[in-house]
GULUM-812763 format. One record per residue: residue in three letters; x, y, z of N, C-alpha, C, O in turn. Coordinates in steps of 0.1 Angstrom, whole numbers, plus 5000, padded with zeros to 4 digits. Atoms other than C-alpha are relative to their C-alpha. Example, Ala and Ser with C-alpha at 12.3 -4.5 7.8 and 13.67 -1.06 7.14 Angstrom:
# residues 2
ALA500949885000512349555078500950125000501950125007 SER499149895000513749895071499250115008499750225009 
***
This chain:
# residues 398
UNK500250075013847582232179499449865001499049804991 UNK500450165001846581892190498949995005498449885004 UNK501550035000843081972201499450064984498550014977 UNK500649975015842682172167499949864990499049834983 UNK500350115008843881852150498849875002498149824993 UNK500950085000841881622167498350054997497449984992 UNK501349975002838781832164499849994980499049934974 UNK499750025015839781862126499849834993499349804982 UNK500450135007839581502121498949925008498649815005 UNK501650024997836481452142498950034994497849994996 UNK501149875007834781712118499949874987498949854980 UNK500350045013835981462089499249884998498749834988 UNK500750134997834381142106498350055001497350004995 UNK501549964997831181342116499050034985497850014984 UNK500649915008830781512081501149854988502249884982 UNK499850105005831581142063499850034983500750044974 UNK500350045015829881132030500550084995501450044988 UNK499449895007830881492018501849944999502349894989 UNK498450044999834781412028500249894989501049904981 UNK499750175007834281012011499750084987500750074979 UNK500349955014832781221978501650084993502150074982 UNK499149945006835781431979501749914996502649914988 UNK498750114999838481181986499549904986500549874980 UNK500550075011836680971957500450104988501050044979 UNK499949965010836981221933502150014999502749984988 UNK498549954999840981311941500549825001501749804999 UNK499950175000841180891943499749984984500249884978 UNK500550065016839780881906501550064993502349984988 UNK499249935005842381141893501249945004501949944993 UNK499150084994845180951914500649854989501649814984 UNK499750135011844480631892500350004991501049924985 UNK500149985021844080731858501650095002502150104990 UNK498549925000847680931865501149905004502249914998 UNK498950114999849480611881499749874986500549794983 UNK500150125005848080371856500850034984501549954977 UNK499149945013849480621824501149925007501549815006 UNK498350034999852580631840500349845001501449804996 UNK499350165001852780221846499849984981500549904975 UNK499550055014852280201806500850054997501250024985 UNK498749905007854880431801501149895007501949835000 UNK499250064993856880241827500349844994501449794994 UNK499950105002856179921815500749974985501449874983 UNK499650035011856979991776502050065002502949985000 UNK498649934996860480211785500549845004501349784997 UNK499250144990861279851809500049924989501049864990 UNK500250105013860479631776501350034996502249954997 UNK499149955009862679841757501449975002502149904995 UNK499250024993865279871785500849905001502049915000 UNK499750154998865679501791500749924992501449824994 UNK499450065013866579421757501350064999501850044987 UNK499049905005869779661761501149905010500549815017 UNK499650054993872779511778501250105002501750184993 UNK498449894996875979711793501549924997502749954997 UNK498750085009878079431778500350044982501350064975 UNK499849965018876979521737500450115002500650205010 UNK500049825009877279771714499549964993499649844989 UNK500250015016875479821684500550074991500550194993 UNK499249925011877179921653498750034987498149934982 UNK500549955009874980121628500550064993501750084995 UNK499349925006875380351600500050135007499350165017 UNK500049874992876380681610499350154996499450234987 UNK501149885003873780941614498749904999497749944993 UNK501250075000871180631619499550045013500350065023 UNK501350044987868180631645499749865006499449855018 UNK500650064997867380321646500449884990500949914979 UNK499350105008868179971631499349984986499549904977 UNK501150065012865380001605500150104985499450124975 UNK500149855011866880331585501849975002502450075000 UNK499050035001870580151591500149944992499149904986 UNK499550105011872779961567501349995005502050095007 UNK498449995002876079831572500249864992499549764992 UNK499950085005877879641549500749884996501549875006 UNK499750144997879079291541501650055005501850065017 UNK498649934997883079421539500150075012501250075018 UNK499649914984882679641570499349905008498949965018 UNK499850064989881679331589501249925005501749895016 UNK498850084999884579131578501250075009502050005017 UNK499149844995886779471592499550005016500350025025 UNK500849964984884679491626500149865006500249885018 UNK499950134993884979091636501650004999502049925007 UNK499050034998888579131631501150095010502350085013 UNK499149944989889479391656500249955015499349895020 UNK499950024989890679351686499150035011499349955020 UNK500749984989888079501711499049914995498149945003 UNK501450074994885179231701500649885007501749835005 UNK499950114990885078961726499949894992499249894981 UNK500150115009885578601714499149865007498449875017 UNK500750124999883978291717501049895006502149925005 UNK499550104998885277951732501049934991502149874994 UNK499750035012885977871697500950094993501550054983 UNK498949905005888078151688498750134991498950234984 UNK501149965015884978301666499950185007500150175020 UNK500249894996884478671674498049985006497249915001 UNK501149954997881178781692499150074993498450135001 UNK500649865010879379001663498849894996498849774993 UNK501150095011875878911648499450124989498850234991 UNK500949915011874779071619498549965000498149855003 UNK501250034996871079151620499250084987499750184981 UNK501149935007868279251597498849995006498449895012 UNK501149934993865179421609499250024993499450124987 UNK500950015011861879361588498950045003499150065015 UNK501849964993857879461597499649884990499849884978 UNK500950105010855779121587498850055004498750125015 UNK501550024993852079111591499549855000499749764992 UNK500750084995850178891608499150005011499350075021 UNK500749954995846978841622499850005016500349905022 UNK500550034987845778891658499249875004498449814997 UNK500650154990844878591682498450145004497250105003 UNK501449954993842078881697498550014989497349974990 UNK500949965010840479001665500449974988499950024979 UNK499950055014841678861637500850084990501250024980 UNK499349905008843379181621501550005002502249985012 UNK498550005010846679221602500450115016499750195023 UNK499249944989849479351630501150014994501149954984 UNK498849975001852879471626501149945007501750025016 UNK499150064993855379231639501449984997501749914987 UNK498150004998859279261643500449884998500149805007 UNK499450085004861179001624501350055001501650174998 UNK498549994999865078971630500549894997500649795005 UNK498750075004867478801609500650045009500550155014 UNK498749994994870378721631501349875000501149764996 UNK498650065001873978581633499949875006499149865015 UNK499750144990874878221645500650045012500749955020 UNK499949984984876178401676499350115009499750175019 UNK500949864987873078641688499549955009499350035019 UNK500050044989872178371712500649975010500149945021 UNK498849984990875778381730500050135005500350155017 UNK500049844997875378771727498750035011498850065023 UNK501649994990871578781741499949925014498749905018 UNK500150104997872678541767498249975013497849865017 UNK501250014994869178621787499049884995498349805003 UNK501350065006866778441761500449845004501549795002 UNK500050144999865778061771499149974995498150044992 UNK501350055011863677831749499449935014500049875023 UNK501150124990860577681770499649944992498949854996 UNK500450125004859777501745500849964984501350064980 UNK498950065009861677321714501150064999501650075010 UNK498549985000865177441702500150134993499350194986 UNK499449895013867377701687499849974986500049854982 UNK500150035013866777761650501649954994502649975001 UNK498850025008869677621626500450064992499650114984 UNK499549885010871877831605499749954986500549854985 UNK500350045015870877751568498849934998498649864988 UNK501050075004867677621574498850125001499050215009 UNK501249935000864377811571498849965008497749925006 UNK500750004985863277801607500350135007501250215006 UNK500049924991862578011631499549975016499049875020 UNK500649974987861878131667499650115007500150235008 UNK500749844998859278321683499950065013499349975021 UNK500149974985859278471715498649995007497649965000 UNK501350084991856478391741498950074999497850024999 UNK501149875001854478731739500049964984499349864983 UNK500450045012854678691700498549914997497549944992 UNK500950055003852878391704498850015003497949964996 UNK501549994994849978471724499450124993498250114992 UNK500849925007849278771705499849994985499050084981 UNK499650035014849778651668499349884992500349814990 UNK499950105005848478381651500849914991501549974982 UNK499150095008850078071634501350005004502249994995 UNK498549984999853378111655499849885012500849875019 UNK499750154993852877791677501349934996502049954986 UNK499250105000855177531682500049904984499049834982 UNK500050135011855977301647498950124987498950124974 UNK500749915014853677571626501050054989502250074989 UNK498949975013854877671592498750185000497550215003 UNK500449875002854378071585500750034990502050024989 UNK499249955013855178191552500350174999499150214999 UNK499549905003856478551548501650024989502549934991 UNK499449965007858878691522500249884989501349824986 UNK499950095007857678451499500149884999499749824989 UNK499750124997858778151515499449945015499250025024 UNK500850084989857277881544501449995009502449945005 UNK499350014988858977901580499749895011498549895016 UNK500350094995859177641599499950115020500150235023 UNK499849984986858977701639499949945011498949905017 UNK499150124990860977511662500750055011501850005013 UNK499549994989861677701693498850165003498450224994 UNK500649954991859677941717501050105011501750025017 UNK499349964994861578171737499750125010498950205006 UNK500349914989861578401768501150115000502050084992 UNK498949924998863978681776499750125010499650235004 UNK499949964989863578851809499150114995499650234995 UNK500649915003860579031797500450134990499850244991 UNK499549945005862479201773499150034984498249964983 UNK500849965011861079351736500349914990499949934979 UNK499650115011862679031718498749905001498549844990 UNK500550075001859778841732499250054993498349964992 UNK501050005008857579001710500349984982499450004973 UNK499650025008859878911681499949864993499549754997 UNK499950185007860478631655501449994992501750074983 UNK498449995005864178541647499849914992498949834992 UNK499850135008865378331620501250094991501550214991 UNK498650025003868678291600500250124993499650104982 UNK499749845009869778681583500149944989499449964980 UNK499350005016871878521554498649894996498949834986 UNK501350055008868078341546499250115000498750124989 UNK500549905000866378641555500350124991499450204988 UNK499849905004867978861536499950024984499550134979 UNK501050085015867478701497498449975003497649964994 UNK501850035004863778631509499450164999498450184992 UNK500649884996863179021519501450074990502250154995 UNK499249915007865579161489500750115004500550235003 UNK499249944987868179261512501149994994501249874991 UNK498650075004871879261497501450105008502550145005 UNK499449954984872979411535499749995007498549965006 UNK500250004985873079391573499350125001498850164990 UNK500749974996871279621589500950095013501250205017 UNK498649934983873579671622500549885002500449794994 UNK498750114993875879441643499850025010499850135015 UNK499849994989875379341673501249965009501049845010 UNK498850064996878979281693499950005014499450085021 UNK499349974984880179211727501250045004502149994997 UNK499249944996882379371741501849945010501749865020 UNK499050054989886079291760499850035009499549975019 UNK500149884991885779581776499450094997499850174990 UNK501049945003882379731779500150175004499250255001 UNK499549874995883880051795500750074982500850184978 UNK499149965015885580091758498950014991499149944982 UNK500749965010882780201739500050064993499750044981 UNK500049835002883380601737501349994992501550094985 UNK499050025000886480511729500449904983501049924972 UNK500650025015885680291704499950034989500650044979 UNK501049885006883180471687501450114992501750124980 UNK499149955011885880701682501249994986501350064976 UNK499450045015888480511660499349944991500049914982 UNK500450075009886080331642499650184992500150174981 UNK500249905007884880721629500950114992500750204985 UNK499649925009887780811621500849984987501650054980 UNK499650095010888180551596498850064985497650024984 UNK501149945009886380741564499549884991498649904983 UNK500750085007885880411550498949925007498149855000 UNK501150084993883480261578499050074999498150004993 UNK500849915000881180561579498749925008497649905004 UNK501250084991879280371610500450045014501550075018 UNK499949934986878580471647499649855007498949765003 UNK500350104989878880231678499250065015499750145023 UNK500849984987876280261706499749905009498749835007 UNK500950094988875980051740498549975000497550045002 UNK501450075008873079841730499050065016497850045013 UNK500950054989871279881767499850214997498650234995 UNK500649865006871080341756499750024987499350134983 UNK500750025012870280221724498449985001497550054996 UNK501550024996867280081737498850085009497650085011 UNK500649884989866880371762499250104988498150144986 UNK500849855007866580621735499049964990498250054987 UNK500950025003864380411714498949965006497949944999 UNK500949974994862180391742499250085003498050075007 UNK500649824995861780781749499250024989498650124992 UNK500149985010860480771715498049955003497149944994 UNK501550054997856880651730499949985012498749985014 UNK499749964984857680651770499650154999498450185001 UNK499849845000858481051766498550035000497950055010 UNK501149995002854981101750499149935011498249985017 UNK501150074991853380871772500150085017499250115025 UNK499949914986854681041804499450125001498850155011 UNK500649865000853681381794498749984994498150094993 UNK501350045003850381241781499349975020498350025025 UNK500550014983849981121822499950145009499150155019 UNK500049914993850981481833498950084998498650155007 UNK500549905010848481681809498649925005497850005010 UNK500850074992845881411822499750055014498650065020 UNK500850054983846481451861499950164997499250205006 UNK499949864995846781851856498350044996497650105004 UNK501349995003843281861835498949945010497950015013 UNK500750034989841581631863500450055008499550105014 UNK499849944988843581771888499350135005499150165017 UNK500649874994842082131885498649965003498249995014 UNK501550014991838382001888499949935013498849925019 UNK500150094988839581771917500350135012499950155023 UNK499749824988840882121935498650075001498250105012 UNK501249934995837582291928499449925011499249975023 UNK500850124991835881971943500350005013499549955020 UNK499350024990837982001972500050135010500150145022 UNK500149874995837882361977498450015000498049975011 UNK500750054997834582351971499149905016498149965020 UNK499750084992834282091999500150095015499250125023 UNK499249894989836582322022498950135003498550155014 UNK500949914995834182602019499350005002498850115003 UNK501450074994831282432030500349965011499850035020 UNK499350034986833182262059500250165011499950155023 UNK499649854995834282652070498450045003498050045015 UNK501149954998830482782062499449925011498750005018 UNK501050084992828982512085500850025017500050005027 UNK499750024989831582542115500950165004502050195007 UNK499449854999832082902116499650065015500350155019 UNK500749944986830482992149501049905010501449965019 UNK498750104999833282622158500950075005501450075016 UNK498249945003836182852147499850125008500750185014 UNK499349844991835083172164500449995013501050085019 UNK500250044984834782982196501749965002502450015011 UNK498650034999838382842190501050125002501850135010 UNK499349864995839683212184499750035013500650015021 UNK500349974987837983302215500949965012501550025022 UNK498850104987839883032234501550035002502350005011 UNK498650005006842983152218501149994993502350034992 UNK499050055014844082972188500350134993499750234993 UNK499549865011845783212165499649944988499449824986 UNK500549995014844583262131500949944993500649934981 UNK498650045008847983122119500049805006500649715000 UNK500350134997846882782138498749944997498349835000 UNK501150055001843782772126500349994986500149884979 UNK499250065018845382822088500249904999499549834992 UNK499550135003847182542091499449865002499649764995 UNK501350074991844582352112499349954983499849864976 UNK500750015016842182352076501049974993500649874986 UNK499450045013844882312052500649895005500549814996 UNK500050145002846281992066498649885001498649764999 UNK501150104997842881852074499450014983498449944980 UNK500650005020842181932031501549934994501749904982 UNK498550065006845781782027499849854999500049774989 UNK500050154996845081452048498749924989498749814984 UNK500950085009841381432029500649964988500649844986 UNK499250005009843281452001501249854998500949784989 UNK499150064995846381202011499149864998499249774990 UNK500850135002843580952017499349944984499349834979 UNK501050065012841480971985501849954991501849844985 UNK499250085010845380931966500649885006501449824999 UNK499650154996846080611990498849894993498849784988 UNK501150125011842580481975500450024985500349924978 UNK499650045014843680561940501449954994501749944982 UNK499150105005846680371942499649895003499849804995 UNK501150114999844480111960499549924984499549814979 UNK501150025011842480141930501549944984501449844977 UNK498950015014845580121901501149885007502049854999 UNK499150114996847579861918500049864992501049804987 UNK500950085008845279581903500549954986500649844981 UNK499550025017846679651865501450004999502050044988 UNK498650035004850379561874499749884995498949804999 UNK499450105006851579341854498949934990498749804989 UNK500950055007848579341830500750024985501550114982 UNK498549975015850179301794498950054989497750014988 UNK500149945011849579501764500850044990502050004989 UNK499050005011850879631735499950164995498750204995 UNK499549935007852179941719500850014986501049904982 UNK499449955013853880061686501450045000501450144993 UNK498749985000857580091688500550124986500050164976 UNK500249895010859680341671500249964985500550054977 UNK500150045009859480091641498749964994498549894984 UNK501750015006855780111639499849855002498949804995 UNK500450175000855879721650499250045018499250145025 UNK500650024986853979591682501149965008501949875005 UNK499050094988855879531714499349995009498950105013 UNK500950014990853979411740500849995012501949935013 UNK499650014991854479471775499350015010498250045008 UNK500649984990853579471808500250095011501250135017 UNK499949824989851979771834500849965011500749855016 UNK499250044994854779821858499450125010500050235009 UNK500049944980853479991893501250025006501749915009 UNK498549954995856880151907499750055011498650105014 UNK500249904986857580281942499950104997499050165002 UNK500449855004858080591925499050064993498850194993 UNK501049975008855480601905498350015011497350085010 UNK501049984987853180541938500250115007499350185011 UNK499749864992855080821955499150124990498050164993 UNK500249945011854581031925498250045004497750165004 UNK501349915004850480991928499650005014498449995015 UNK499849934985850781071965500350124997499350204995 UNK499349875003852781361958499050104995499050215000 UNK501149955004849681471935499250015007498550125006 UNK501549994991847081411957500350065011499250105017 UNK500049904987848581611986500450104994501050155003 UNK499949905007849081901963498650044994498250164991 UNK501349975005845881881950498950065014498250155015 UNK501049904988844381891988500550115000499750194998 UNK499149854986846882192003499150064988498050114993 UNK500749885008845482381967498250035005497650135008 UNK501550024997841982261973499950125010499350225008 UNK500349934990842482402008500250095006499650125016 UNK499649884996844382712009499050125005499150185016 UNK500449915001841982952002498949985012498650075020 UNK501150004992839082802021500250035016499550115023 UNK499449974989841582762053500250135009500150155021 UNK499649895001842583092047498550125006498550235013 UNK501549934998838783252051499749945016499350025024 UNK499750054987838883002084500450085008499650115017 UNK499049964992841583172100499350164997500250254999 UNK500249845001839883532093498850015012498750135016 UNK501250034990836683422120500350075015501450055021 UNK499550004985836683552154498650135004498250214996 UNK501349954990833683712180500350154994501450204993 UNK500349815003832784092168500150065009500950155008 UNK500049914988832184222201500749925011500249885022 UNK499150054988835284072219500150055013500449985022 UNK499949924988835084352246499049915010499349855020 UNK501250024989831284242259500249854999499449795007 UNK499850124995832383872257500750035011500250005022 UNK498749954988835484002281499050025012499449975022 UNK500449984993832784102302498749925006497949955015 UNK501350084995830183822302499150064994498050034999 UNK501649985006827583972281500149944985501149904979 UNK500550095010825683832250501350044989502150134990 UNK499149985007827983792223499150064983497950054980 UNK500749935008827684012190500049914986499649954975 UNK500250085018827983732162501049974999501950025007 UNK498649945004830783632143500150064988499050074982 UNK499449955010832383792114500949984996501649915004 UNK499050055003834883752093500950134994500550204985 UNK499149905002838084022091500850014994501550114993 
***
């Protein structure tokens, strides 16, 4: 096996350009399949990040999502007074009431109207969120008609700088803080005070609750006596699979958009490959009979061809992660499942590298089965009068 191999990958150095065309093509299909999956990877991790295993969020029951929820003023007063929300230094319970709005405003790229995520929240969603830090001016104040925008916001958005005034729901916002949050989907948000938010945007309810927890193990548990109270008629969900499953909601699609991709490239990258293989076989067939001759078995010479269409292969998907590596951490934006923008950035994963490895050496062995396979069928016609020293009768294939 180790002269077949070496002769195998002397064949791929000799017979260069064909091999570089094939590995180029199984290299193109490689990238366009890791670079899906980092925007899937990158929007799911947005989503993700914003979730924490300390909350819960309290919605109504039988909601999706905070933007088709309602809970109401009286069932917050009820929900800050039990015993499992965590308290504050101050005695104050942990809970923020939140409203969830779609403004428009235009793009910094092109000038056109966007869909941006506004959140009323509580005077304690900055103790709850404790990730977000301002880089530049302060927390908004409760009763005043300010706000703050997250860092991605501003770069994509116009009029959301530092000290700018933005008018939505009728009324002019001041903006007096800037904020980051561990790459999370808040930075593409704009907070400001609910109980102002919610008379400007004809609101006369919350939306959800965000709380912390005593004991973040006590959710399920939770969840259940608050349901079985017929006057709350609201479900409690750990805020960090809150954010999971409103992720799947454009992740999901996007991952199976990457597979439906590499399978459509992948079959012409197999022809290409096979293809390839059977030209390699046609040209060194008189090679292979000589190798039968010597003694290889037909079962060494199979394998012989199909890892040397594995390895071409192996190579062109080390160059198309070469090639896709480049667009980590390039930021963009998507549509969340509230039809707002959240921008995020492509996340390149070990797994996700494995992943377009894993393709590209599936794409050779297919490439190379069959061609291998016609390989391993080669051997001298008239083995007798070689046995005897005379001319040989050709080869053929059995």
């Amino acid at each position: 096996m180790g002269l077949i191999a070496s002769y195998n990958l002397r064949s791929m150095i000799v017979r260069k350009g064909t091999a570089a065309m094939t590995a180029m093509g199984i290299a193109m299909v490689v990238a366009v399949f890791v670079m899906t999956m980092a925007i899937a990877q990158g929007f799911r991790g947005a989503l993700v990040a914003s979730g924490s295993n300390e909350n819960a969020i309290l919605l109504r029951k039988g909601a999706t999502s905070e933007t088709v929820s309602a809970v109401l003023r009286p069932q917050l007063s009820i929900i800050e007074a039990l015993p499992q929300i965590a308290r504050a230094r101050d005695g104050h319970p942990l809970a923020s009431p939140e409203l969830v709005v779609i403004i428009s405003l235009p793009r910094q790229s092109d000038n056109k109207p966007a869909n941006v995520p506004l959140r009323g929240v509580g005077p304690r969603a900055f103790e709850i969120r404790n990730t977000l830090e301002f880089v530049e001016g302060r927390r908004l104040t409760p009763g005043m008609r300010e706000i703050n925008v997250g860092k991605q916001a501003v770069g994509r958005f116009k009029g959301l700088t530092l000290g700018s005034d933005v008018k939505f729901g009728n009324t002019a916002w001041k903006v007096v803080g800037i904020f980051t949050a561990d790459d999370a989907s808040f930075e593409s948000e704009v907070w400001g005070d609910v109980e102002l938010m919610m008379p400007a945007f004809q609101r006369g309810g919350y939306q959800s609750v965000t709380l912390r927890l005593k004991d973040p193990a006590s959710v399920t548990r939770f969840h259940e006596e608050l349901s079985k109270n017929p006057r709350m008629q609201v479900q409690l969900v750990q805020e960090r699979k809150y954010y999971d499953d409103q992720s799947a909601q454009v992740s999901g699609p996007l991952m199976a958009l990457a597979v439906f991709v590499a399978l459509v490239m992948g079959v012409g990258a197999i022809f290409g490959a096979m293809n390839t293989m059977y030209g390699i076989v046609a040209a060194r067939t008189r090679e292979i009979g000589t190798l039968r001759a010597l003694g290889f078995s037909r079962a060494a010479i199979l394998i012989s061809f199909v890892t040397e269409s594995t390895m071409l292969a192996l190579i062109g998907g080390v160059l198309g992660c070469l090639i896709a590596i480049p667009a980590n951490g390039i930021t963009s934006a998507a549509g969340g499942a509230n039809f707002a923008e959240v921008s995020f950035a492509f996340q390149i994963t070990t797994p996700t590298i494995v992943a377009g490895l894993v393709l590209a050496v599936l794409m050779g062995f297919a490439g190379g089965l069959l061609p291998a396979w016609r390989a391993s069928r080669v051997h001298f016609g008239q083995s007798e009068s070689v046995s005897r020293g005379q001319p040989s009768g050709g080869l053929v294939f059995s």
